[in-house]
Backbone as CSV, one residue per row, in Angstrom:
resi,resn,N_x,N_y,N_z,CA_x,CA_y,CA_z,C_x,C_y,C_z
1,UNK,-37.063,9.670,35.371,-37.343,10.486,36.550,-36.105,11.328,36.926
2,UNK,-34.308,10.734,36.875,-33.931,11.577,36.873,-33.442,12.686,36.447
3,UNK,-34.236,12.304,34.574,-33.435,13.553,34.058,-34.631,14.265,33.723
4,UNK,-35.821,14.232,34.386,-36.547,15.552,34.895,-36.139,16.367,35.710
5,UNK,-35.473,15.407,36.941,-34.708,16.165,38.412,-33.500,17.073,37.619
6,UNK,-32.706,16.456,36.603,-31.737,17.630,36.380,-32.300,18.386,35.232
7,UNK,-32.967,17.999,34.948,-33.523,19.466,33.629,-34.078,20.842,34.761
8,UNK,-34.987,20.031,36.156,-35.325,21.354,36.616,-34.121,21.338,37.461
9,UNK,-33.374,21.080,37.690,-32.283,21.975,38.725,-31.231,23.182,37.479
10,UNK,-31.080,22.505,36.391,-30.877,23.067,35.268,-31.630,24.883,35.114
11,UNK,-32.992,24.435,34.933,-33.681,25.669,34.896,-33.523,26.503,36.393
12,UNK,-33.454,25.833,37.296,-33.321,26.867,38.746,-31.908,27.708,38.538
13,UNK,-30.733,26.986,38.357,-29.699,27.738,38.168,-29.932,28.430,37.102
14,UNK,-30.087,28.343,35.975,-30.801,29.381,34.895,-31.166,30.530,35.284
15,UNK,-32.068,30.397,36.132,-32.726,31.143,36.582,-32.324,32.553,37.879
16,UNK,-31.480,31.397,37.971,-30.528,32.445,39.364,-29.455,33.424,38.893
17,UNK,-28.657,33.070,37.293,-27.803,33.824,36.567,-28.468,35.012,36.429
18,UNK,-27.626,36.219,36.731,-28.498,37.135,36.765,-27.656,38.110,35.643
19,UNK,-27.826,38.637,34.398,-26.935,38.965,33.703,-27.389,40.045,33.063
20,UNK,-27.022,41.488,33.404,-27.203,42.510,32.769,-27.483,43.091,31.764
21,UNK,-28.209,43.365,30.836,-27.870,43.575,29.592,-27.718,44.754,28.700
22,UNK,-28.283,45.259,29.775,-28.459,47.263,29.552,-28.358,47.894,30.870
23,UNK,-27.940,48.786,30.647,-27.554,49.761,31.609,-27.438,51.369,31.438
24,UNK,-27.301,51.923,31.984,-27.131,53.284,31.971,-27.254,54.292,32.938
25,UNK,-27.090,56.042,32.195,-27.305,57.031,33.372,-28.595,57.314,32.657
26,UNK,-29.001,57.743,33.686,-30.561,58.510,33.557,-30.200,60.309,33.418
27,UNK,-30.653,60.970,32.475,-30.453,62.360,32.550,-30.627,62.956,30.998
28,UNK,-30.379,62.205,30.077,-30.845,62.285,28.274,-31.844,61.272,28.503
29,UNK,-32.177,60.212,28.982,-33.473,59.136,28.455,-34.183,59.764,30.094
30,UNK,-34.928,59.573,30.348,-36.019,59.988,31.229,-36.352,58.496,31.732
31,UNK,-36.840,58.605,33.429,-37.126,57.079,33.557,-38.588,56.784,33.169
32,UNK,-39.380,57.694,32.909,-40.204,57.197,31.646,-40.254,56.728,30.299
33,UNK,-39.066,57.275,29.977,-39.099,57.052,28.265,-38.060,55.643,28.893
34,UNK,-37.245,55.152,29.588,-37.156,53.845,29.663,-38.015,52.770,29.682
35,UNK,-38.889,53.515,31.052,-40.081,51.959,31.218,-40.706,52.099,29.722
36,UNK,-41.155,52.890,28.930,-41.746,52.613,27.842,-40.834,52.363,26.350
37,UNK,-39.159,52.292,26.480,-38.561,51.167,25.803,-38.962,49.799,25.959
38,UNK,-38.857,49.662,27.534,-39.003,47.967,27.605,-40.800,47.640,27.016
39,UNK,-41.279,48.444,27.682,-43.027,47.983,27.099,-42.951,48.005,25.378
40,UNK,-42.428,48.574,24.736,-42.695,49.168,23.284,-42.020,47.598,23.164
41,UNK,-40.757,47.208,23.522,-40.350,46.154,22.591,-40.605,44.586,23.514
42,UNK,-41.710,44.537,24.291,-42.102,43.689,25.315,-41.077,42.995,25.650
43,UNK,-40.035,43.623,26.783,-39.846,42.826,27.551,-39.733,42.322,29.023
44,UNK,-39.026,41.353,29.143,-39.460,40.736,30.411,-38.137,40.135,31.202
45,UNK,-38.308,40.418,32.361,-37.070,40.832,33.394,-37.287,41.583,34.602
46,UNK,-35.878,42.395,34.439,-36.072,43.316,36.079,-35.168,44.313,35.802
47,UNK,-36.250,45.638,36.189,-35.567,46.992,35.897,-35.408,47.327,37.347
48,UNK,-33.751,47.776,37.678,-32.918,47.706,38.659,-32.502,49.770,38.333
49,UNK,-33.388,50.435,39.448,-32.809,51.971,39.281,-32.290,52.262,40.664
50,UNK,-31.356,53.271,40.287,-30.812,54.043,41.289,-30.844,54.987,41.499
51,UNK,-31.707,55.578,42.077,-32.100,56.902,41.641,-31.381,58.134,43.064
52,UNK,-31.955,59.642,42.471,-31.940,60.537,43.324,-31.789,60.445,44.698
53,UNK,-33.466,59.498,45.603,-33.351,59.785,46.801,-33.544,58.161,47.766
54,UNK,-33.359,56.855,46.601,-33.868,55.750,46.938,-33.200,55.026,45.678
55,UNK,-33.476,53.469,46.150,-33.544,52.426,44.962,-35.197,51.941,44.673
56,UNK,-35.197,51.231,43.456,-35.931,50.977,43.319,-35.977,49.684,42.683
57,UNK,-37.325,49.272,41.995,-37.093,48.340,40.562,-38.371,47.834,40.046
58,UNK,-38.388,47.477,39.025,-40.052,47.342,37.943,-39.966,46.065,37.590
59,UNK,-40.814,44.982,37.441,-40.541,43.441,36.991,-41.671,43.566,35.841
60,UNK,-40.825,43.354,34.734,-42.123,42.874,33.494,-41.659,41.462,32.883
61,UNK,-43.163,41.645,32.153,-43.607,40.285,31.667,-43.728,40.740,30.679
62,UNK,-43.452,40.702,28.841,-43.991,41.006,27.684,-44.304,42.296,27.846
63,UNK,-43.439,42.973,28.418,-43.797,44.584,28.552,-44.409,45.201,29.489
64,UNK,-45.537,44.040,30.006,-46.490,44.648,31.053,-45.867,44.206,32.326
65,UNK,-45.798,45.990,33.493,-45.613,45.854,34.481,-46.558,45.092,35.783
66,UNK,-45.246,43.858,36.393,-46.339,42.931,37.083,-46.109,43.413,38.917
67,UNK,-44.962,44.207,38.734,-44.643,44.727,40.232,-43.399,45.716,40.153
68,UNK,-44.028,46.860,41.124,-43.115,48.162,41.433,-42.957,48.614,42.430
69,UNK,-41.129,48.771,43.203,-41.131,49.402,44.306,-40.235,50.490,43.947
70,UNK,-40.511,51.425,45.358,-39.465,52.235,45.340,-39.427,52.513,47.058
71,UNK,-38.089,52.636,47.405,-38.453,52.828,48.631,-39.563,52.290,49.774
72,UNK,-40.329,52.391,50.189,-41.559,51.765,50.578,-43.101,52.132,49.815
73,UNK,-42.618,52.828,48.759,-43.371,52.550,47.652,-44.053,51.428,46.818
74,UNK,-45.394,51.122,46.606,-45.304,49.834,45.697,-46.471,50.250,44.612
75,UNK,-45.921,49.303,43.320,-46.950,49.386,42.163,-47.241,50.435,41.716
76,UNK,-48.484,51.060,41.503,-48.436,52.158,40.709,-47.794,53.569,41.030
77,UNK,-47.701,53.628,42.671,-47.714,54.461,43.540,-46.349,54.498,43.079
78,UNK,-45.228,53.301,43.458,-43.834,53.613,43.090,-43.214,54.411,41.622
79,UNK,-44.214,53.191,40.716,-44.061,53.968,39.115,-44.403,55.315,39.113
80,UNK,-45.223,56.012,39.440,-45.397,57.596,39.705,-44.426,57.978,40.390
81,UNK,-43.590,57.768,41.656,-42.437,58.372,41.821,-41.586,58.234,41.135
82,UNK,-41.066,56.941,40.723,-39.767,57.138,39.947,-39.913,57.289,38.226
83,UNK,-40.808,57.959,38.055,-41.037,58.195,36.992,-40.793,60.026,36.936
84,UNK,-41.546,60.440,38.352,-40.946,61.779,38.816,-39.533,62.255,39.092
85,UNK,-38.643,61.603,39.300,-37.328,61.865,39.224,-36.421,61.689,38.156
86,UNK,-35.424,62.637,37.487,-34.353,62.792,36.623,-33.257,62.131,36.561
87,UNK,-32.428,62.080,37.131,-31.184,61.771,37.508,-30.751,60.223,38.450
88,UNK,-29.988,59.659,37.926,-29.695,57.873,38.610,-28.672,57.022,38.301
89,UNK,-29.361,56.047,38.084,-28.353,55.057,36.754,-29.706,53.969,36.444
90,UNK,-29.584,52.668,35.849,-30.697,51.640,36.070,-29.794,50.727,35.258
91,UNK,-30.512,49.487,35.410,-29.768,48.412,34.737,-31.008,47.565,34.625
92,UNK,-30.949,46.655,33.366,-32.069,45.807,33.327,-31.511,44.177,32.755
93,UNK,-32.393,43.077,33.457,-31.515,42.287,33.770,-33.062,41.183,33.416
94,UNK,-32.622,40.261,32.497,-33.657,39.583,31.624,-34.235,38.568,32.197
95,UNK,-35.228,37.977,32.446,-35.782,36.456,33.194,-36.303,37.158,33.845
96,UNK,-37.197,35.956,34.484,-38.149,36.073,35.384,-38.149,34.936,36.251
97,UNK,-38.405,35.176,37.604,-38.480,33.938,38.891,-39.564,33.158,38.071
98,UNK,-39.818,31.916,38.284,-41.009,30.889,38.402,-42.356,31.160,39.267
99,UNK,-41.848,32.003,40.459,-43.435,32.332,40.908,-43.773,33.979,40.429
100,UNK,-43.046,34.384,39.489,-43.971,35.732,38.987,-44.278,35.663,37.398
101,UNK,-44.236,34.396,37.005,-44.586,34.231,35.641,-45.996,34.203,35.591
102,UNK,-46.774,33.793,36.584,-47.980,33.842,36.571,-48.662,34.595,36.788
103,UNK,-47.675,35.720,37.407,-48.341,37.082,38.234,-49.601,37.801,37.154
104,UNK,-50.108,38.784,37.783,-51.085,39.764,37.381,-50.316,40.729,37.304
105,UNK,-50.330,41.653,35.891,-49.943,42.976,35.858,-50.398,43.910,37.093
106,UNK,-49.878,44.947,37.164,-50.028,45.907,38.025,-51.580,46.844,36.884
107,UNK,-51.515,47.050,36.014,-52.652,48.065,35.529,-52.021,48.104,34.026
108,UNK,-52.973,48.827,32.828,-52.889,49.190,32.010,-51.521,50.363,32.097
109,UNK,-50.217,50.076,31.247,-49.437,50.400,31.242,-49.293,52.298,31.187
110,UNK,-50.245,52.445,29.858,-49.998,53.811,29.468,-50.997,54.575,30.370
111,UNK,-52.049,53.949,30.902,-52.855,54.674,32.334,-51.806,55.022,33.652
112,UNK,-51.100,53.595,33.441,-50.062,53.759,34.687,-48.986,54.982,34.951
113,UNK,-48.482,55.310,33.656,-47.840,56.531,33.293,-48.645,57.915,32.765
114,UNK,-49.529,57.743,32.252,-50.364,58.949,32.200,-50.700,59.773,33.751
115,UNK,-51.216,58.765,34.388,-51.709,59.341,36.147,-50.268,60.045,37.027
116,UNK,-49.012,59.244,36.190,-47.788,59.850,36.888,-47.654,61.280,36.623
């Protein structure tokens, strides 16, 4: 029993390391042609932008987006704005919390960016 208790306190701190792994300026890659790096090679984490007139950020699972803000933007609505703007930085940062592993995508990815 207690080395269930430290395997999951184990995984909570795991989980709390939050460690960068890409980064960049936005202005040669487009923040479209980013979100559709991470979808093309499914992954899963948290895309952290800084954009033009706001922050923002995208959480995927295996590529598919499960939540998007920007500003008081959310979900698809956000991905259409910051998909509309040029210029930023972003950073993307790998894992996922325990209560959004289960989440529901936001929509069919390439619909999601087509409507942008």
């Amino acid at each position: 029993k207690n080395r269930m208790k430290e395997t999951e306190k184990r995984e909570e701190i795991e989980e709390d390391k939050e460690e960068v792994v890409i980064s960049g300026q936005l202005g040669h890659l487009s923040p479209a042609e980013v979100l559709q790096i991470f979808h093309m090679h499914q992954k899963t984490g948290k895309l952290l932008l800084e954009l033009e007139d706001g922050s923002g950020q995208v959480i995927f699972r295996n590529g598919e987006i499960l939540s998007a803000r920007y500003n008081k933007l959310k979900n698809q609505e956000a991905v259409h704005k910051i998909i509309s703007l040029r210029q930023g930085q972003f950073s993307f940062t790998p894992g996922l919390s325990a209560s959004l592993k289960k989440a529901r995508k936001i929509g069919d990815f390439m619909r999601i960016l087509l409507k942008g």
